[in-house]
Backbone and ligand atoms as CSV (ligand in chain L), in Angstrom:
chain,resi,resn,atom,element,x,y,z
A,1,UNK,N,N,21.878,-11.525,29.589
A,1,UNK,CA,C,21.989,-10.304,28.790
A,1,UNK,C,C,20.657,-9.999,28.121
A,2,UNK,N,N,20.522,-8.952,28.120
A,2,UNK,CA,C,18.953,-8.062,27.432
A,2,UNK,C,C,19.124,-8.184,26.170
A,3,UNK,N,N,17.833,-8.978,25.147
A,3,UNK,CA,C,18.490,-8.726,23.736
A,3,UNK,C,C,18.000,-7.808,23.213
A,4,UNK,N,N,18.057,-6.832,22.514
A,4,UNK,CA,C,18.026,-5.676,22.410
A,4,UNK,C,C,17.646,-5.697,20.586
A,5,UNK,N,N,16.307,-5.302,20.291
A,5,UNK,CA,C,16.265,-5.882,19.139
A,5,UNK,C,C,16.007,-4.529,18.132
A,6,UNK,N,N,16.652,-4.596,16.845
A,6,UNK,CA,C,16.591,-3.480,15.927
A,6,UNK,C,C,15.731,-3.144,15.381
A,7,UNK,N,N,14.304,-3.596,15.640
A,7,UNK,CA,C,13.036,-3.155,15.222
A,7,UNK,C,C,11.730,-2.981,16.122
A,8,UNK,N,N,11.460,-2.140,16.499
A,8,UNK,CA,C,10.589,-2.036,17.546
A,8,UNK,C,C,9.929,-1.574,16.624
A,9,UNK,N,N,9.929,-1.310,15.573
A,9,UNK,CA,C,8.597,0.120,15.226
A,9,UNK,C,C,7.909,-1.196,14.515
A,10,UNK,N,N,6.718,-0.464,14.981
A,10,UNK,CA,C,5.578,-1.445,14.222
A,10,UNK,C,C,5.233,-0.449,13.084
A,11,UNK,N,N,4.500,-1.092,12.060
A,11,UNK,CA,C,3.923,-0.129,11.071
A,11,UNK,C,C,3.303,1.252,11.615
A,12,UNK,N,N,2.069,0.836,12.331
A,12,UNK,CA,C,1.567,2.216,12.937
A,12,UNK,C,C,2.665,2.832,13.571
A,13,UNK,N,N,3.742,2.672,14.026
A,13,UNK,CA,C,4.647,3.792,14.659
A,13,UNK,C,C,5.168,4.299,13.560
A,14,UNK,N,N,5.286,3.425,12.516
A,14,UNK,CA,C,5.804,4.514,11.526
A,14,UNK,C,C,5.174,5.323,10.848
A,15,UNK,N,N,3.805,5.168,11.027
A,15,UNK,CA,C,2.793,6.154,10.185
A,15,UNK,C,C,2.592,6.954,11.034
A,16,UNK,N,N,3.160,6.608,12.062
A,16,UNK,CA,C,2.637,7.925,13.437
A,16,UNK,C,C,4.181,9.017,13.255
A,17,UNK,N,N,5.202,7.742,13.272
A,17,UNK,CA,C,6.183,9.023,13.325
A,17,UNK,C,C,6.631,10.041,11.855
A,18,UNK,N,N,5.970,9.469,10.972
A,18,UNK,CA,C,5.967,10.008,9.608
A,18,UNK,C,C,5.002,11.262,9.807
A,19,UNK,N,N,4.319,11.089,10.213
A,19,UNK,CA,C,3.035,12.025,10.496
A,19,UNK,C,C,3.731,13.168,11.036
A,20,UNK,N,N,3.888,13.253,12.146
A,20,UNK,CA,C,4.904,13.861,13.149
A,20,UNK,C,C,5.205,14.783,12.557
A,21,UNK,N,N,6.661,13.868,11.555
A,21,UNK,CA,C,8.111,14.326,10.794
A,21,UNK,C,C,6.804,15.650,9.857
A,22,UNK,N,N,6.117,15.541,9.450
A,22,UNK,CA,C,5.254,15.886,8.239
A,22,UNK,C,C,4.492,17.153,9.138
A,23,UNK,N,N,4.790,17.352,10.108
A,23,UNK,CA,C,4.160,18.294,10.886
A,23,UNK,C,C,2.526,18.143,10.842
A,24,UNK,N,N,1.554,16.994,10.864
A,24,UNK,CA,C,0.350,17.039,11.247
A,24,UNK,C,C,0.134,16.480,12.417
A,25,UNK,N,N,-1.305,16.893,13.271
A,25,UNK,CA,C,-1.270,17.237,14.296
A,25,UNK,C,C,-2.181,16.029,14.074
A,26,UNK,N,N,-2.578,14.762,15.207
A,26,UNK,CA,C,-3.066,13.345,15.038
A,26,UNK,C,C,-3.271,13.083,16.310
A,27,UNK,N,N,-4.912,12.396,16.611
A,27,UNK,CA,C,-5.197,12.068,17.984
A,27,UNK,C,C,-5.075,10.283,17.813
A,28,UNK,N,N,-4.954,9.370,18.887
A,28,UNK,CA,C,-4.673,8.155,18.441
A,28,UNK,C,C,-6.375,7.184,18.899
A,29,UNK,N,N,-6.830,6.317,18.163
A,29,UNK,CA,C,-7.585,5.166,18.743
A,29,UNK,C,C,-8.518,5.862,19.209
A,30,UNK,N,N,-9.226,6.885,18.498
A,30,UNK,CA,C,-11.029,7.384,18.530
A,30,UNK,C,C,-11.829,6.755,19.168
A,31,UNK,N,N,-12.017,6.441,20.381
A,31,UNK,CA,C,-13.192,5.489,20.403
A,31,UNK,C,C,-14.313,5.523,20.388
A,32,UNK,N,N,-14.695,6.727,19.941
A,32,UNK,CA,C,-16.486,7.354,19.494
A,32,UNK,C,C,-16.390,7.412,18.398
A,33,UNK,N,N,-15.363,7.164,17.409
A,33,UNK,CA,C,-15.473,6.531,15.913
A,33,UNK,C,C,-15.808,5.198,15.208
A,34,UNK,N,N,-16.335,4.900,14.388
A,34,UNK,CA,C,-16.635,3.660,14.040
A,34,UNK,C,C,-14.973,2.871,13.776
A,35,UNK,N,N,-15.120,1.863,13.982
A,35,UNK,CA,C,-13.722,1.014,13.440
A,35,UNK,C,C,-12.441,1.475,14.490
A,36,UNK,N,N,-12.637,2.232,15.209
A,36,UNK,CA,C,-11.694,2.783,16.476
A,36,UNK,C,C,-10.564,3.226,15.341
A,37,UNK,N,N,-10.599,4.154,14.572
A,37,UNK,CA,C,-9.265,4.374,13.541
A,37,UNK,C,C,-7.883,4.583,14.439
A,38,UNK,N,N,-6.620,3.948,14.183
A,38,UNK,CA,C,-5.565,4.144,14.244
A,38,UNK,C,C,-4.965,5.451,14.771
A,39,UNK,N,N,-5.534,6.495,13.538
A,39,UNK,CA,C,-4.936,7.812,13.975
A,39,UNK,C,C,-5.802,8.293,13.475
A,40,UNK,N,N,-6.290,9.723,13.558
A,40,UNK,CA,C,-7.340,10.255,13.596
A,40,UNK,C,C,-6.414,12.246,13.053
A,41,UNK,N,N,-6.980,12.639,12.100
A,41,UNK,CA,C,-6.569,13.847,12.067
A,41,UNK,C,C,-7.243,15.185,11.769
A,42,UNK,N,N,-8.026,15.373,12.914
A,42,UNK,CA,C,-9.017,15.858,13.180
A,42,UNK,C,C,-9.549,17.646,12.570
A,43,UNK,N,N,-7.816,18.206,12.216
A,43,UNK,CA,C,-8.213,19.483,11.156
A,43,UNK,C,C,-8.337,19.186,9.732
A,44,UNK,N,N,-7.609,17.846,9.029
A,44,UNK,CA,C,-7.903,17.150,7.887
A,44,UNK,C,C,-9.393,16.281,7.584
A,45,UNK,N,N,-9.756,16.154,8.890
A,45,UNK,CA,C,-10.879,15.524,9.072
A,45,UNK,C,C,-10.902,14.490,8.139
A,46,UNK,N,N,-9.657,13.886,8.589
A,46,UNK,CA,C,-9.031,12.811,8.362
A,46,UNK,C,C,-8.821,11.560,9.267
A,47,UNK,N,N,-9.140,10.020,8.600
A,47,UNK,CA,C,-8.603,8.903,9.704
A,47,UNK,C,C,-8.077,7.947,8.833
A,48,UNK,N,N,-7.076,7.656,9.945
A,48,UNK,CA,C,-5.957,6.972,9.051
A,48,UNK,C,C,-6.083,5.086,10.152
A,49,UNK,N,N,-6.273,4.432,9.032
A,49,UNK,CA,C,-5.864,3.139,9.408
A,49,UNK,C,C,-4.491,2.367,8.978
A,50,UNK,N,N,-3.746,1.506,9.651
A,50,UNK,CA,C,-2.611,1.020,9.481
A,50,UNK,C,C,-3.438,-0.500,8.998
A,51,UNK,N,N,-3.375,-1.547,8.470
A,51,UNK,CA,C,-3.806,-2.774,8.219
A,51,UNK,C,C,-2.527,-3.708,7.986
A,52,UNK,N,N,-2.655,-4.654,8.510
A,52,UNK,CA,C,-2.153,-5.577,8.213
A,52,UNK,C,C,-2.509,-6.395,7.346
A,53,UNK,N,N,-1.160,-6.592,6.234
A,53,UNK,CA,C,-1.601,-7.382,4.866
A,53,UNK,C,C,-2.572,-8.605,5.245
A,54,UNK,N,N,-1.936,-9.299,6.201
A,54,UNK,CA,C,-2.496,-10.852,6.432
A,54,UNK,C,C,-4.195,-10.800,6.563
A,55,UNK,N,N,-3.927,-10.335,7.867
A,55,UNK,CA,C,-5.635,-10.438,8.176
A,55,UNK,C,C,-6.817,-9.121,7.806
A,56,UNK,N,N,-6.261,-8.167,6.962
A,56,UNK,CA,C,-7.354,-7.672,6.233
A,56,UNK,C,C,-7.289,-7.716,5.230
A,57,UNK,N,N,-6.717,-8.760,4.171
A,57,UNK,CA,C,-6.508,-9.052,3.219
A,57,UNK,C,C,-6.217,-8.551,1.978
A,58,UNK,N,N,-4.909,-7.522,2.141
A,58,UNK,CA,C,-4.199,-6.622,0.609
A,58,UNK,C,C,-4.347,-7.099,-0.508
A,59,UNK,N,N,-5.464,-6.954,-0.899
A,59,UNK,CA,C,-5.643,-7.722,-2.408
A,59,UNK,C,C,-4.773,-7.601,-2.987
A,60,UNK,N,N,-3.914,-8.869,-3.635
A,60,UNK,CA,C,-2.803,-8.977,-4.542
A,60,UNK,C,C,-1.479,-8.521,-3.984
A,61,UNK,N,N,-1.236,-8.519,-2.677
A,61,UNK,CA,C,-0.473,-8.171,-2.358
A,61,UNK,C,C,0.204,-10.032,-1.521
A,62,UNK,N,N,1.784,-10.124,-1.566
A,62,UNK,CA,C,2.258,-11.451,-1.210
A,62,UNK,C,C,1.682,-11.923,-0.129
A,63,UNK,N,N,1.885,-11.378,0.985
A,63,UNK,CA,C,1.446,-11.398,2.506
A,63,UNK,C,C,0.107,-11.752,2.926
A,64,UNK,N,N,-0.877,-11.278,1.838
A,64,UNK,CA,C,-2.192,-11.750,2.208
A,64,UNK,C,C,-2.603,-13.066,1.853
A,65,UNK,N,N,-1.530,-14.116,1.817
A,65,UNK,CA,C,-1.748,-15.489,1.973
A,65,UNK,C,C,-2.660,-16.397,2.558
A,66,UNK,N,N,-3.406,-17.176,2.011
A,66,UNK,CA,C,-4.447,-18.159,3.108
A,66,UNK,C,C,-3.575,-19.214,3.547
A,67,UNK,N,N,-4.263,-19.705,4.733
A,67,UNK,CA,C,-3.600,-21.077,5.097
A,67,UNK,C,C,-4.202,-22.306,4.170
A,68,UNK,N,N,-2.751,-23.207,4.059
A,68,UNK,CA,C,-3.487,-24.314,2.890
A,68,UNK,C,C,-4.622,-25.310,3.971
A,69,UNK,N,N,-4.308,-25.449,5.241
A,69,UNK,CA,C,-5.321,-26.069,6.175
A,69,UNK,C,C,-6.244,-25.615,6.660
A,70,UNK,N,N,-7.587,-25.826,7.310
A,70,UNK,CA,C,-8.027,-25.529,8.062
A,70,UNK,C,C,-9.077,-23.775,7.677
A,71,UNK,N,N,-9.109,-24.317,6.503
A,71,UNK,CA,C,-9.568,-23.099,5.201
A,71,UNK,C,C,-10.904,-22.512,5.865
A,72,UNK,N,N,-11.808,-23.774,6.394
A,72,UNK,CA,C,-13.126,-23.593,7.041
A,72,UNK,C,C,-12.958,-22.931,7.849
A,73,UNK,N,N,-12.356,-22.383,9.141
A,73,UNK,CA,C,-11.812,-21.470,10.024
A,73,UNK,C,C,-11.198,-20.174,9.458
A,74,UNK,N,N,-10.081,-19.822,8.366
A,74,UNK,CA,C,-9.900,-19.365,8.006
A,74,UNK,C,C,-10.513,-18.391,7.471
A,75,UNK,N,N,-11.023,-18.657,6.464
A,75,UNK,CA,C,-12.072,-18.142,5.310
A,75,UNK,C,C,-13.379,-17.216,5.729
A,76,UNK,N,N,-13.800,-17.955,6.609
A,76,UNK,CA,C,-15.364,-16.857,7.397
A,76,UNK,C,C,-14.374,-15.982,8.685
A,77,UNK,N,N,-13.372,-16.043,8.844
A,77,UNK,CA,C,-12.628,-15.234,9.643
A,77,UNK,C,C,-12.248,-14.033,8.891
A,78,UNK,N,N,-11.379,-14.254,7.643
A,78,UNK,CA,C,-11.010,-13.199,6.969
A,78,UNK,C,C,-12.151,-12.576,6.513
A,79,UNK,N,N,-12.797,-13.230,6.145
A,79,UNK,CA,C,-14.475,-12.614,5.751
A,79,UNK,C,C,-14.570,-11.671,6.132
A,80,UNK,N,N,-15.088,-12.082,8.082
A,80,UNK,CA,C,-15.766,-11.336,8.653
A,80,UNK,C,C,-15.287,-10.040,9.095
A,81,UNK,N,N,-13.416,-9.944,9.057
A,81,UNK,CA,C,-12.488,-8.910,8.752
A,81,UNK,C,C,-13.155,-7.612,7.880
A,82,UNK,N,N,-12.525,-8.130,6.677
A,82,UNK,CA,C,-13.142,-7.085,5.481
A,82,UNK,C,C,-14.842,-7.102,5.534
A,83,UNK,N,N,-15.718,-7.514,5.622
A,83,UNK,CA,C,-16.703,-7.246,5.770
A,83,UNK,C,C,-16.587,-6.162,7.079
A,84,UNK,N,N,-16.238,-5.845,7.693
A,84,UNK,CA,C,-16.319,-4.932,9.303
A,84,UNK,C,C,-15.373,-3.651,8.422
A,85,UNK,N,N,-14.512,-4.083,8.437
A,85,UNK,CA,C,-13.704,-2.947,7.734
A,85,UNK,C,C,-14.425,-2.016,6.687
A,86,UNK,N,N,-15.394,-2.831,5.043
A,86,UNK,CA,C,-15.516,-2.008,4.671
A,86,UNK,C,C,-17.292,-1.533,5.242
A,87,UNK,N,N,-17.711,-1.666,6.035
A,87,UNK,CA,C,-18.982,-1.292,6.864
A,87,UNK,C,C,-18.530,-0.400,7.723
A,88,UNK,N,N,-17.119,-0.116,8.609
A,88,UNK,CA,C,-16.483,1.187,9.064
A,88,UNK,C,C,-16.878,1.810,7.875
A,89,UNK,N,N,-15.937,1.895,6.939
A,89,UNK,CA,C,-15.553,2.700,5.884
A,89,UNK,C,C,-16.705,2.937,5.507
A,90,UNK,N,N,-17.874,2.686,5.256
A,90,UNK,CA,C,-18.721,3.402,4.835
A,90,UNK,C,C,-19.863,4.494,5.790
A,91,UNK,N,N,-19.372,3.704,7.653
A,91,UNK,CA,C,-19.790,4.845,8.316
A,91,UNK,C,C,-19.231,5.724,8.329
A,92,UNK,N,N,-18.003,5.933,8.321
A,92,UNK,CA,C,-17.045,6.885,8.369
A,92,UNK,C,C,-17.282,8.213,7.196
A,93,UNK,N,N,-17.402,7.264,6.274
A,93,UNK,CA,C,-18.373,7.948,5.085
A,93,UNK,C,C,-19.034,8.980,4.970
A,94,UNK,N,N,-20.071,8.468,5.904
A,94,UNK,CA,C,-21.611,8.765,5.820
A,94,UNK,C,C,-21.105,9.873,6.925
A,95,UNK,N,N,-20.178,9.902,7.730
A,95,UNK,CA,C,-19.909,11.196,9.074
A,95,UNK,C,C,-18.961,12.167,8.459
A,96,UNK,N,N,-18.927,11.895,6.685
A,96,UNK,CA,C,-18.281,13.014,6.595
A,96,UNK,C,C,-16.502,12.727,6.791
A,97,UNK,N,N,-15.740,11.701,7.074
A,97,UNK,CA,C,-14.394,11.720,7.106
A,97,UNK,C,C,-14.117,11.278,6.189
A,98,UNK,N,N,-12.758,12.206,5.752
A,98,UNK,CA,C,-12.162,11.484,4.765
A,98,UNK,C,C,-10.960,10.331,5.205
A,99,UNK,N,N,-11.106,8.855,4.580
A,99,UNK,CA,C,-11.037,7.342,5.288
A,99,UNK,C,C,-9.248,7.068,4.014
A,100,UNK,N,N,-8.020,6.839,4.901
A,100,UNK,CA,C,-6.985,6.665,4.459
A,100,UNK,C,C,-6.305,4.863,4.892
A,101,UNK,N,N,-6.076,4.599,4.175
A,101,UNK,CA,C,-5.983,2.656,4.612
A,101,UNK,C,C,-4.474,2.863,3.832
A,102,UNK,N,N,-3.201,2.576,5.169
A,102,UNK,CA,C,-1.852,2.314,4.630
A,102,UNK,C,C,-1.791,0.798,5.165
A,103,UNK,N,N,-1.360,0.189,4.517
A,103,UNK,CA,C,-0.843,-0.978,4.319
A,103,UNK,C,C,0.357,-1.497,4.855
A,104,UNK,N,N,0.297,-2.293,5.600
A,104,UNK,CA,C,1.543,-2.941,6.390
A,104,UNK,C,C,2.911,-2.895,5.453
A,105,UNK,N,N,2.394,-3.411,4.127
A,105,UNK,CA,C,3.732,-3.465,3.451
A,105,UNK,C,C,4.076,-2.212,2.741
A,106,UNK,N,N,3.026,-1.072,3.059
A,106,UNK,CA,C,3.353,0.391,2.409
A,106,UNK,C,C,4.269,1.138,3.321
A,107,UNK,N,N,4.712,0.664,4.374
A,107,UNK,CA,C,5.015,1.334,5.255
A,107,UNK,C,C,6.534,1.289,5.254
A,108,UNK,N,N,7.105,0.620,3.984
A,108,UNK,CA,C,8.789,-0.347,4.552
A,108,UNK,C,C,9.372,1.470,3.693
A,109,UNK,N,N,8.599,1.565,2.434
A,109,UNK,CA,C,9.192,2.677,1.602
A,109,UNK,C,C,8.701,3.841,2.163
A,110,UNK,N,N,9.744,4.393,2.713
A,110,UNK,CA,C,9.271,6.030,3.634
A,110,UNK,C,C,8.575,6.792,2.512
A,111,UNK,N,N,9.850,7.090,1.478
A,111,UNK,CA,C,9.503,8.586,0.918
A,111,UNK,C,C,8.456,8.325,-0.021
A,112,UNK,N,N,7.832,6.948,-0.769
A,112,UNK,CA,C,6.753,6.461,-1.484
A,112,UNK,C,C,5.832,6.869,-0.233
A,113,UNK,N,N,5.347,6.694,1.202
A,113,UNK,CA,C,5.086,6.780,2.124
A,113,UNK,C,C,4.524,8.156,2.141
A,114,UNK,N,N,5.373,8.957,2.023
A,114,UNK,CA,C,5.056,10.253,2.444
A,114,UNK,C,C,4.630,11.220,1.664
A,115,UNK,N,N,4.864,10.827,0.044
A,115,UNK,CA,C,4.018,11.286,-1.131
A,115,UNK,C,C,2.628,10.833,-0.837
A,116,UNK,N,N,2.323,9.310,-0.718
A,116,UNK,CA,C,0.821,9.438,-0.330
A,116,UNK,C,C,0.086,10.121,0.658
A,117,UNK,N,N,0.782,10.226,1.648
A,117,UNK,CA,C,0.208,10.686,3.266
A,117,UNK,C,C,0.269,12.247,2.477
A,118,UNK,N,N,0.754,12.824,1.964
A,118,UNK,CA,C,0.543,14.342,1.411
A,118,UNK,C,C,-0.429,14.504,0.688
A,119,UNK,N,N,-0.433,13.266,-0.286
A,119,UNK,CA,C,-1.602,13.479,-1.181
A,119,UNK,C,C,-3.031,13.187,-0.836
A,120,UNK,N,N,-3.363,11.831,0.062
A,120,UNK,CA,C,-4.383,11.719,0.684
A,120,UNK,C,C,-4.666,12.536,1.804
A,121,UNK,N,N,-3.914,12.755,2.670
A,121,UNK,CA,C,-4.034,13.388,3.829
A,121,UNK,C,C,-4.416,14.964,3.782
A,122,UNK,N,N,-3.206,15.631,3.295
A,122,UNK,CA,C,-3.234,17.404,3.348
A,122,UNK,C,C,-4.230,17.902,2.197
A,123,UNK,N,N,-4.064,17.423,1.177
A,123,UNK,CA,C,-5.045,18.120,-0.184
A,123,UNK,C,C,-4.684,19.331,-0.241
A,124,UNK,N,N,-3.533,19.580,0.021
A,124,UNK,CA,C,-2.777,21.271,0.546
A,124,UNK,C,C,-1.789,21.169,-0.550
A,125,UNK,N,N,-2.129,22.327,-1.792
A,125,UNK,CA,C,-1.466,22.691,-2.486
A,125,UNK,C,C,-0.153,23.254,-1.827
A,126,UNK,N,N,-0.229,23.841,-0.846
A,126,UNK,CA,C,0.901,24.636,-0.050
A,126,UNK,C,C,1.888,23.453,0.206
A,127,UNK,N,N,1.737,22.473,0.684
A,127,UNK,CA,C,2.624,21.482,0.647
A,127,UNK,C,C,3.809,20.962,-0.011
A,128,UNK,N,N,3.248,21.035,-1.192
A,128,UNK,CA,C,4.158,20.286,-2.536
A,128,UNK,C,C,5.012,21.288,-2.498
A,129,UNK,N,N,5.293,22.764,-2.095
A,129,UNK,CA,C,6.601,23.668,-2.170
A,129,UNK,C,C,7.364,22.666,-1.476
A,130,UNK,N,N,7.157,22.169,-0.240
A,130,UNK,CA,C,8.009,21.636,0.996
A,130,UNK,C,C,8.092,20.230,0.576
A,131,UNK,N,N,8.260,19.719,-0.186
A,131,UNK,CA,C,8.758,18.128,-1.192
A,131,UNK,C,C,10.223,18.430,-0.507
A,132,UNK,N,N,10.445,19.040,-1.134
A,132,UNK,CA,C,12.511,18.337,-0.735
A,132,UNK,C,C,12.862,18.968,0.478
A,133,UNK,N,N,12.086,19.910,1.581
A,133,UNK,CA,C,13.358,19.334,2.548
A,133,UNK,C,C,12.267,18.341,3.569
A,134,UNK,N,N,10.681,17.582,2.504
A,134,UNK,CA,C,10.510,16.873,3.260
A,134,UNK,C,C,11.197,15.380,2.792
A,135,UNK,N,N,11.838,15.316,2.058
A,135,UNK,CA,C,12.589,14.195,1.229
A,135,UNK,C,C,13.858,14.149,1.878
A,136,UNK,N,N,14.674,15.722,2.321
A,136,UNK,CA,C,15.485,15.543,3.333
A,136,UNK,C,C,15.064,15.062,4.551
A,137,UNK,N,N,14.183,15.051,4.995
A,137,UNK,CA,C,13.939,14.930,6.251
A,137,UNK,C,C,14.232,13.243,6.583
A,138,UNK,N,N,12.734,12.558,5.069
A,138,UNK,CA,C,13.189,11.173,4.893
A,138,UNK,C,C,14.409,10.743,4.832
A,139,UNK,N,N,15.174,11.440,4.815
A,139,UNK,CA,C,17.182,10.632,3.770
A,139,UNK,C,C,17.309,10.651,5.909
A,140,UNK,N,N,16.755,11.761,6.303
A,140,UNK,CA,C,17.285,11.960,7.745
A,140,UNK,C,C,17.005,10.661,8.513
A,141,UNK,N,N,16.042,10.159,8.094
A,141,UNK,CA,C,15.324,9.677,9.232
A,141,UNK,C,C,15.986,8.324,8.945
A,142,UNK,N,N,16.238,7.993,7.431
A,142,UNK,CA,C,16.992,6.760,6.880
A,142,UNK,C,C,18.299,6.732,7.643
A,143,UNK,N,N,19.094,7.486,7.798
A,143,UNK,CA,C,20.166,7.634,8.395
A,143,UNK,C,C,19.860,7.448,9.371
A,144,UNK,N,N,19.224,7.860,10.192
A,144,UNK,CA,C,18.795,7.456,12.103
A,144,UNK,C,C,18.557,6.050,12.591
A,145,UNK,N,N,17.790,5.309,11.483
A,145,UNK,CA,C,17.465,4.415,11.354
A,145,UNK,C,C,18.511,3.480,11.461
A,146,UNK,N,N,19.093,3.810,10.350
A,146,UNK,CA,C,20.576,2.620,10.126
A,146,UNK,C,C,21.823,2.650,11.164
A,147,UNK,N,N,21.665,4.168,11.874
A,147,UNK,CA,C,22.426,4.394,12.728
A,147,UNK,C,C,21.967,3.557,14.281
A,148,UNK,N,N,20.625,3.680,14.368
A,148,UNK,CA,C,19.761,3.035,15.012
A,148,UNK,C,C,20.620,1.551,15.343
A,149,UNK,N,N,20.578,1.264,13.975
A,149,UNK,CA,C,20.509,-0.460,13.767
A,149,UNK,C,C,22.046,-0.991,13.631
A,150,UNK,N,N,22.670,-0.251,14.000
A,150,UNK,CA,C,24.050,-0.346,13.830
A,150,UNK,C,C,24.592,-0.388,15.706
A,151,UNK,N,N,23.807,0.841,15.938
A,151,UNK,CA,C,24.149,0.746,17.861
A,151,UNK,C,C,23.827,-0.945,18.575
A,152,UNK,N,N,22.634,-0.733,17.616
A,152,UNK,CA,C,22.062,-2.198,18.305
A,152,UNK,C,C,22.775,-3.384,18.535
A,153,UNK,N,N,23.450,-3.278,16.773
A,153,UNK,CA,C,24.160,-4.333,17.026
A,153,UNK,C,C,25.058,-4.586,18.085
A,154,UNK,N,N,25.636,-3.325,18.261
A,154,UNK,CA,C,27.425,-3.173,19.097
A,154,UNK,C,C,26.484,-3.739,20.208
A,155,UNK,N,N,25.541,-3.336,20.980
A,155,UNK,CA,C,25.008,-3.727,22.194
A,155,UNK,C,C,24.806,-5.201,22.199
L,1,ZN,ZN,ZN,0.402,-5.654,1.447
């Protein structure tokens, strides 16, 4: 039997399909951009990275845990992470984009989610009219979700 599992979405799918839901228009994995950004939103002149707590290290956040072993390996690894990351970020800079970093663990709370992606992303006063039926949209997508995860199970 196929096991059939209730979470496929990785973070970036959810910042992709949030995006979507949010009606902006997003090219994926730039590769004539520095840092190859995630998603790219090219009339916002906007790029959006997804990070993972662990290995780019969410300051103060649980997940960005070190290993208690093997620290010497560790340590100039994560380093050399955030060191690359914020050396993107400052080419990205310097070309003029404006540089958005969501967080693996920002991604679990949609509608916290989608207040930022409005606020960093659009800078579009016109927006904030469309708050609640984009808050409906979130309650929608919560429901799909659970409905989602409910089929799964029966399967
Ligand atoms: Zn985090």
């Amino acid at each position: 039997m196929r096991c059939v599992r209730s979470t496929d979405t990785t973070p970036e799918k959810r910042v992709r399909s949030l995006l979507h839901k949010l009606g902006f228009r997003f090219r994926l994995h730039r590769n004539d951009l520095p840092g190859k950004p995630d998603i790219v939103l090219p009339k916002h002149h906007t790029v959006v990275f997804v990070h993972g707590c662990f290995w780019h290290r969410h300051q103060g956040c649980p997940h960005a845990t070190t290993p208690a072993s093997r620290q010497e390996y560790w340590l100039p690894k994560f380093g050399r992470t955030v060191d690359r990351d914020k050396k993107n970020q400052q080419l990205l800079g310097q070309k003029g984009w404006n540089m958005v970093v969501v967080w693996e663990c920002e991604t679990k709370d949609l509608s916290k989610l989608t207040e930022e992606l409005l606020r960093l992303v659009a800078h579009d006063e016109s927006l904030v009219g469309q708050r609640q039926s984009l808050s409906i949209a979130v309650a929608a997508e919560k429901q799909a979700n659970y409905n989602t995860e409910k089929n799964s199970k029966v399967f």
